[in-house]
C-alpha positions as CSV (number, residue, x, y, z in Angstrom):
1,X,151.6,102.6,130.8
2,X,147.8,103.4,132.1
3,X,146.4,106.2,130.3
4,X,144.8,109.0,132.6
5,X,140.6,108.9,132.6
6,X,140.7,111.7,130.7
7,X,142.5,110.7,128.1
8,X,141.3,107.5,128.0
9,X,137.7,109.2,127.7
10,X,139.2,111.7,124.9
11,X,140.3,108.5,123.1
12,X,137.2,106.6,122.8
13,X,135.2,110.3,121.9
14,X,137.7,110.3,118.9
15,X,137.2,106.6,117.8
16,X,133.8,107.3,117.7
17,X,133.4,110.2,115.5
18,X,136.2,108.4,113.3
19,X,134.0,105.3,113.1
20,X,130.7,107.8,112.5
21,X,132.7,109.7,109.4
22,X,134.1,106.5,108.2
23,X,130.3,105.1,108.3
24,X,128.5,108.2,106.4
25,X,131.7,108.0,104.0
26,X,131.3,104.8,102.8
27,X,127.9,105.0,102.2
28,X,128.0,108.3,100.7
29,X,125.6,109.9,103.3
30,X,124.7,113.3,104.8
31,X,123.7,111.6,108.5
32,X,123.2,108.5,110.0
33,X,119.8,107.3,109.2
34,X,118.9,105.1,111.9
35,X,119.3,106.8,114.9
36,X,117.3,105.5,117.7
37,X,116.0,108.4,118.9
38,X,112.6,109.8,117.4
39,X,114.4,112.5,114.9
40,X,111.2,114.9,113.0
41,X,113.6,115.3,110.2
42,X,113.1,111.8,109.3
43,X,109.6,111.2,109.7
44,X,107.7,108.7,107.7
45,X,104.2,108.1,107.8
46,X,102.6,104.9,106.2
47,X,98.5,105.2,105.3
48,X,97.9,103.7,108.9
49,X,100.3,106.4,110.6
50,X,98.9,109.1,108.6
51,X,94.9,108.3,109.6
52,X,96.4,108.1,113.3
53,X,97.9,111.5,113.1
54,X,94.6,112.7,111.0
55,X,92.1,111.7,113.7
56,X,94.2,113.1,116.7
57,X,95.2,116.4,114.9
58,X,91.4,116.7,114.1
59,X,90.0,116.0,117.6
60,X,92.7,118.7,119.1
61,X,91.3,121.4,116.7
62,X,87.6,120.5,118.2
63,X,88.8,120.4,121.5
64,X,87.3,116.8,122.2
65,X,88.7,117.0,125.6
66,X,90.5,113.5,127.3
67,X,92.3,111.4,123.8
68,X,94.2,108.4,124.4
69,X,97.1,106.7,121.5
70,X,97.8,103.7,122.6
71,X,100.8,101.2,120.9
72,X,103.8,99.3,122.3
73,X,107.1,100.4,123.1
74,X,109.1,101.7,119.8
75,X,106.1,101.3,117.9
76,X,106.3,105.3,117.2
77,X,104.1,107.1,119.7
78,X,106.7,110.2,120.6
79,X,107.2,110.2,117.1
80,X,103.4,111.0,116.1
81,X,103.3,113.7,118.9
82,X,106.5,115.2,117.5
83,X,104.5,115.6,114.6
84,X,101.0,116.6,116.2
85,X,103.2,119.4,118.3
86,X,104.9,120.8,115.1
87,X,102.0,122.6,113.8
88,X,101.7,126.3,113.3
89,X,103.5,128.3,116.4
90,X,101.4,130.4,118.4
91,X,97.6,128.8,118.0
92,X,98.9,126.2,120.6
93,X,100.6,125.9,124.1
94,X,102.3,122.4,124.5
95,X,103.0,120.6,127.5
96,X,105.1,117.2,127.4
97,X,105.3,115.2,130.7
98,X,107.7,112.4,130.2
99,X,107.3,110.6,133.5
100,X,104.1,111.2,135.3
101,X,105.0,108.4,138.1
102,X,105.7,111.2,140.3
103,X,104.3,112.5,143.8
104,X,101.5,115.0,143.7
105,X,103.2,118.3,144.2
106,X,105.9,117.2,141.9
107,X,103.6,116.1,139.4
108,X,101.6,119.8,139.6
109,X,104.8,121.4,139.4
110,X,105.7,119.8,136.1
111,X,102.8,120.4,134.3
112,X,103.2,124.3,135.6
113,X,106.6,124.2,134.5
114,X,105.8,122.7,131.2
115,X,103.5,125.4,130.6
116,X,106.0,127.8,131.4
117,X,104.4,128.9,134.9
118,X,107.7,129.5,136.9
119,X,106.2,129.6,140.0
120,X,106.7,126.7,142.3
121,X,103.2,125.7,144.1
122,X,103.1,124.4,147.6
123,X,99.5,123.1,147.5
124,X,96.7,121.7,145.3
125,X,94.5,124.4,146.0
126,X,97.1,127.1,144.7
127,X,97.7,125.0,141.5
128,X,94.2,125.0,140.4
129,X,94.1,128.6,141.2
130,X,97.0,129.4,139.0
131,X,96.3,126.8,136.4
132,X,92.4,127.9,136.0
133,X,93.9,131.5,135.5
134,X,96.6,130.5,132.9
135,X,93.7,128.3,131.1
136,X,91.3,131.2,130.7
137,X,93.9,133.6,129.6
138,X,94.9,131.0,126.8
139,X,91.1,130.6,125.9
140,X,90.7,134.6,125.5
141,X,94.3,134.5,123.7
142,X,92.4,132.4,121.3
143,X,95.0,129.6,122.1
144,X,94.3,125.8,122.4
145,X,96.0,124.3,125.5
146,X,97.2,121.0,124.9
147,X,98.7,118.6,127.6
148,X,100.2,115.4,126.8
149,X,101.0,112.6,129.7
150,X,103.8,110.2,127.5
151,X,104.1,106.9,128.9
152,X,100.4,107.2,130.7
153,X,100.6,103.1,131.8
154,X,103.2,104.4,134.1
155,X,100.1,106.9,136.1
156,X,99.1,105.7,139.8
157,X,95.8,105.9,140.4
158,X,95.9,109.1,142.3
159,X,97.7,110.5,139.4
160,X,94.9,109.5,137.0
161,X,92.1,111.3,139.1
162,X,94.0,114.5,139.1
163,X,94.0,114.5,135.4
164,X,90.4,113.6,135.0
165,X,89.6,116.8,137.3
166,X,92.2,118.7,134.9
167,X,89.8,117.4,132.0
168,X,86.8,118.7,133.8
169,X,88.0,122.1,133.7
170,X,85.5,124.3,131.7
171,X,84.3,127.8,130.7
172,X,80.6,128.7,129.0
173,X,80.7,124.5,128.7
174,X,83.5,124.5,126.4
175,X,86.4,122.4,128.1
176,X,89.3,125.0,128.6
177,X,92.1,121.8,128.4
178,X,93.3,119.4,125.7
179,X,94.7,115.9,127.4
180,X,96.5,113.2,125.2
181,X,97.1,109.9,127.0
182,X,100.2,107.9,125.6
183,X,101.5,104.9,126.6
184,X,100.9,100.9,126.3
185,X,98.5,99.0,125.8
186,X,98.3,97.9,129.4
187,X,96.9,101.3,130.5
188,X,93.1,99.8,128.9
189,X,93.8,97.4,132.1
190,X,94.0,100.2,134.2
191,X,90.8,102.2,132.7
192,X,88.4,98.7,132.9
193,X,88.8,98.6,136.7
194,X,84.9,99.8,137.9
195,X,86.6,103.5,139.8
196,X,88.0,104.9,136.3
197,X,84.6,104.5,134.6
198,X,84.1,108.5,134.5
199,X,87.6,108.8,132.9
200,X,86.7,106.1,130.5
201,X,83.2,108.3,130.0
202,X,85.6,111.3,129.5
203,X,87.4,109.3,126.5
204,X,86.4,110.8,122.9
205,X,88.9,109.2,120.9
206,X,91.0,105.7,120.9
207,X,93.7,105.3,118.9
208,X,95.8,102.5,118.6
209,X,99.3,101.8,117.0
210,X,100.2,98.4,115.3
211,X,103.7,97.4,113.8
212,X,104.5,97.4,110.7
213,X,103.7,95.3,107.5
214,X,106.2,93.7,105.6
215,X,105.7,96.3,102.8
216,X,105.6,98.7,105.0
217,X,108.9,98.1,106.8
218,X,110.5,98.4,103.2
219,X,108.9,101.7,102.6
220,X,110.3,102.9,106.1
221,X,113.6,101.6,105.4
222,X,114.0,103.6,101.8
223,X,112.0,106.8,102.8
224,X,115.0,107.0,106.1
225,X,118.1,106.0,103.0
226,X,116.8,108.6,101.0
227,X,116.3,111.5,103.2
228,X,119.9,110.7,104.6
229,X,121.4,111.1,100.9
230,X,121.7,107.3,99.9
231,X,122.1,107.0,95.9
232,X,122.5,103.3,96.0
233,X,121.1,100.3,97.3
234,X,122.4,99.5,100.6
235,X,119.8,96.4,101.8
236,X,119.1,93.4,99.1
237,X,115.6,92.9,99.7
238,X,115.8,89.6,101.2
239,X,117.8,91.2,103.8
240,X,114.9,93.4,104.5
241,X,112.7,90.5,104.6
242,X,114.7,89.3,107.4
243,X,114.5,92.7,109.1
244,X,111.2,92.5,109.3
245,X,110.8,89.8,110.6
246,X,113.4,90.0,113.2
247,X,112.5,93.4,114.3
248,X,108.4,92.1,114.1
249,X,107.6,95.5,112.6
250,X,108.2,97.8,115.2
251,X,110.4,100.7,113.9
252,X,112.7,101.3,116.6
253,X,114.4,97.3,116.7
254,X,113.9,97.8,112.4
255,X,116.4,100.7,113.5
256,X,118.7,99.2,115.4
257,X,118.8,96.2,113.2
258,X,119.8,98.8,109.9
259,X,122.1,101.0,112.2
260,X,124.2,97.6,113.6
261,X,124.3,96.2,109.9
262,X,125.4,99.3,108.4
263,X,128.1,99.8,111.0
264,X,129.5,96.0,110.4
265,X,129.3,96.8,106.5
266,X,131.3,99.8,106.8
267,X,134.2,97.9,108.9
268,X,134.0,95.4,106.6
269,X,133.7,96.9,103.5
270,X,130.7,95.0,102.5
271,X,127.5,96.4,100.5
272,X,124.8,95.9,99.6
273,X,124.1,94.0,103.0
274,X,122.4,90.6,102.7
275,X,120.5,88.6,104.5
276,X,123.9,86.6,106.7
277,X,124.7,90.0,107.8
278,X,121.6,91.0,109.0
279,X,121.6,87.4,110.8
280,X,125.0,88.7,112.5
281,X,124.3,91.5,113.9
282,X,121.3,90.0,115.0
283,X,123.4,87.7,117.4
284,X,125.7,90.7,118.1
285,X,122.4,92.4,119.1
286,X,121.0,89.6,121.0
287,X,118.1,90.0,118.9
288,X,116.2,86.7,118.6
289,X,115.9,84.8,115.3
290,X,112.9,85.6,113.4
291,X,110.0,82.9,113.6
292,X,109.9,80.2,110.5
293,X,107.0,81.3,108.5
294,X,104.7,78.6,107.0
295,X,104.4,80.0,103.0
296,X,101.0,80.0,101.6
297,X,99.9,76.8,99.5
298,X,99.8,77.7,95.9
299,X,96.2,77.0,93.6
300,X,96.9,73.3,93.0
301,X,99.8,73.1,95.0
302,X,98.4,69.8,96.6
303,X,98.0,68.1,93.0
304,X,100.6,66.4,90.9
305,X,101.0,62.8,92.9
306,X,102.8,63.9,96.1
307,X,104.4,66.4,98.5
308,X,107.1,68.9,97.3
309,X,110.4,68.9,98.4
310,X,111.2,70.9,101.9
311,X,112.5,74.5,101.0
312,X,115.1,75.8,103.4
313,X,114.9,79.4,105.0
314,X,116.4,82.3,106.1
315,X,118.2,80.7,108.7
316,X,118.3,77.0,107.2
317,X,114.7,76.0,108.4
318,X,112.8,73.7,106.5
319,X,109.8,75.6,105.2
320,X,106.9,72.9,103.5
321,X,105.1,74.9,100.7
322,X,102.4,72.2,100.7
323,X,100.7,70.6,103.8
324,X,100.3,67.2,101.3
325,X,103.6,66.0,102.8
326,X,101.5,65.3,106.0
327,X,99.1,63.5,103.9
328,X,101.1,61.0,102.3
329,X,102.9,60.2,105.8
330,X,100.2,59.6,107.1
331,X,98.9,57.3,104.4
332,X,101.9,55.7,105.1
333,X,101.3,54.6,108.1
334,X,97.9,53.7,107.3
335,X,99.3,51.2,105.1
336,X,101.7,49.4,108.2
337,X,98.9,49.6,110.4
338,X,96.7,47.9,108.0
339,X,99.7,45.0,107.3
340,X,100.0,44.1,111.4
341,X,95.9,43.8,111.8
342,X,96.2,41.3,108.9
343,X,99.4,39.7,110.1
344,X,97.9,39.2,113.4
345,X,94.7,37.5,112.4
346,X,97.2,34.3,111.1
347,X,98.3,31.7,113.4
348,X,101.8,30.8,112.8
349,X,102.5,28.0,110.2
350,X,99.0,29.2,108.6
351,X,100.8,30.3,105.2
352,X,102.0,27.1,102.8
353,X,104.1,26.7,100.2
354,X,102.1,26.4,96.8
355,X,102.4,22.5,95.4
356,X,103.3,22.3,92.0
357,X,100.0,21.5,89.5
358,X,97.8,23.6,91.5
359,X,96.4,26.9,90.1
360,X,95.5,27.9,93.2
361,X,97.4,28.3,96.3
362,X,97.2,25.5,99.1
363,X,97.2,26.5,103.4
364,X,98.6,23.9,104.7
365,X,97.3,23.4,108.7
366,X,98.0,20.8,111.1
367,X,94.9,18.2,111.4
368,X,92.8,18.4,114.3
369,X,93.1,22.2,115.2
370,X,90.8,24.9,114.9
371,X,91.6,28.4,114.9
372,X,90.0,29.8,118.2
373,X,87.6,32.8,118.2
374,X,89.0,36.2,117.2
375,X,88.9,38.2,120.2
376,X,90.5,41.4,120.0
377,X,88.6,42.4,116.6
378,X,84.7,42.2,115.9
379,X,83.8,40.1,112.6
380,X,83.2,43.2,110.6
381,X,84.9,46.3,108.8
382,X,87.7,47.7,109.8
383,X,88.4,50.8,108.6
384,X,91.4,52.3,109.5
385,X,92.1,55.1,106.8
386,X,88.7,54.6,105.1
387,X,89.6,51.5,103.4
388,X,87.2,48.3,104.3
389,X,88.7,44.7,104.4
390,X,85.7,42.2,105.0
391,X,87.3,39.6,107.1
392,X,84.1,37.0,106.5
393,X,85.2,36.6,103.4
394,X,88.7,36.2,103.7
395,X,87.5,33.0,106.1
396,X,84.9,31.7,103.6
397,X,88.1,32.1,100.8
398,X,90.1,30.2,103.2
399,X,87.9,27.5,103.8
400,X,86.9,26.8,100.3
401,X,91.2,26.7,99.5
402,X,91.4,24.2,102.1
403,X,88.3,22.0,100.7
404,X,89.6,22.1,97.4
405,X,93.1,21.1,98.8
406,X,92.1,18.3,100.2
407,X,90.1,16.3,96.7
């Protein structure tokens, strides 16, 4: 029997929220604390995160004018101006606009909106009348306007001259606007072409995000347990180790990568979560495996007579601790090389059987033949791994066996 859509939609709202208690339950938590979406009440800033938000907090309150943060995708931008907006109420009037790929009307209209202007403009002109009065109202309000363009990589050209005229705004010459640029690092491609150098002249401050450390990505993972009410240990820390590596730092795969592994833990009963289950929901996730890492060579690691044995990793990969393995192979085939130039300097039937009485061993050679000239090596040194063999004297040795063979 075929359940109506509504029901079947009521079904699958009820599984879920028994699979969301049965996950904080297990885990003795107060909320889930990798949720993908940028949540204030979890914020964590590393030293790095905190100098970002420092420097762009501190060149809003001079009013530097045009600021860009730059970083890629999950790396924690919306994040950092969650934080930057959440400062005292009333000194400042936000604006956010998510998408500014828009047309131009539409793209004056949401910044109006976002300002809480209501009315709809129809024109440019009428926009810069009305945003030129609402700016100088601010400015005698003793507020700081700030305006920030998320996702500023996704601005057309056309777009990105508006906001330079925005920036250009000014009263007494004191700019009346605040503009924060976010987005990837692919907008720096846009602001090299030779039209945009007056915005790039307008730029006072570049600040660029980077993933995570390794220590890092532990910090972030405890400081989000904690806040969420975990008492225990929930990650061994090689299971961290491969979270940072698979998520390569950046906080929003490190999330989904906790969040996947928790929920599997929870279904399965399992906890503290190690590294194979972190490797499963990897695949569940189609997350690719993280990179083998070469480990550093230890002081003296390449002494003691040969290579040390492969180590296996995370996911079963050899990992050599010492690059003296190489060494020795290829000292090994140093040695063959050497063996078939020496092998091919003797004719066959050159190498004798020692007769009995003689100290010495006898070459026995047919009468009447002479070895012809040596073409395919020079009479010299040959040196393949630094090791000489003189090959006049192995002939002069040769000679003076055969001479004394012969009394």
């Amino acid at each position: 029997m075929m359940l109506p859509d509504r029901s079947r939609k009521s079904t699958t709202v009820l599984e879920a929220r028994l699979r969301y208690f049965m996950y904080l339950s297990f885990y003795n938590l107060l909320a889930k604390p990798f949720a993908i979406q940028p949540d204030p009440f979890f914020l964590w800033l590393g030293p790095k995160q905190a100098d970002a938000l420092s420097m762009l907090r501190h060149a809003l309150l001079e009013d530097r004018g045009l600021v860009l943060l730059t970083g890629d995708a999950g790396l924690g931008k919306t994040t950092l101006i969650q934080a930057l907006a959440g400062g005292p109420a009333g000194r400042e009037a936000w604006a956010v606009l998510g998408d500014p790929s828009l047309e131009r009307l539409d793209f004056y209209n949401a910044i109006a909106r976002g300002f809480g202007l209501d009315r709809e403009v129809v024109s440019k002109v009428q926009f810069l009348l009305q945003f030129n009065a609402f700016l100088q109202k601010a400015r005698d309000d003793g507020k700081r306007v700030v305006l920030v363009v998320d996702h500023c990589h996704r601005l057309s050209q056309e777009m990105l001259e508006e906001l330079h005229l925005l920036a250009n705004i000014e009263k007494d010459g004191a700019g009346l606007i605040n503009i924060l640029l976010a987005g990837r690092g692919e907008f720096l491609e846009t602001l090299s072409r030779p039209g945009n150098r007056a915005v790039r002249q307008r730029l006072t401050l570049k600040v660029e995000l980077v993933p995570l450390t390794r220590g890092e990505t532990g910090d972030y993972i405890r400081h989000r347990l904690q806040v969420a009410g975990a008492a225990e240990e929930i990650f061994t820390a090689k299971a961290v180790e491969v979270i940072h590596l698979a998520g390569r730092g950046n906080p929003r795969l490190i999330n989904m990568i906790c969040d996947e592994t928790m929920v599997v833990g929870a279904a399965a009963g399992n906890r503290p979560a190690g590294p194979e289950s972190v490797e499963e929901c990897l695949v569940r996730l189609d997350i690719p495996p993280p990179f083998r890492e070469e480990v550093p060579v230890s002081a003296g690691g390449d002494e003691g007579g040969g290579p040390k044995a492969a180590e296996k990793g995370t996911f079963g990969l050899p990992v050599f601790r010492s690059v003296g393995a190489w060494r020795w192979v290829m000292a090994g085939l140093g040695i063959v090389l050497i063996g078939v130039a020496g092998l091919s300097l003797l004719q066959p039937g050159d190498i004798g059987e020692t007769p009995p009485g003689k100290d010495l061993p006898v070459v026995q050679q047919s009468a009447g033949r002479e070895r012809p000239p040596d073409t395919t090596f020079p009479v010299g040194k040959l040196e393949p791994i630094g090791k000489a063999i003189e090959f006049d004297g192995v002939k002069k040795q040769r000679q003076t066996i055969l001479r004394r063979g012969g009394e």
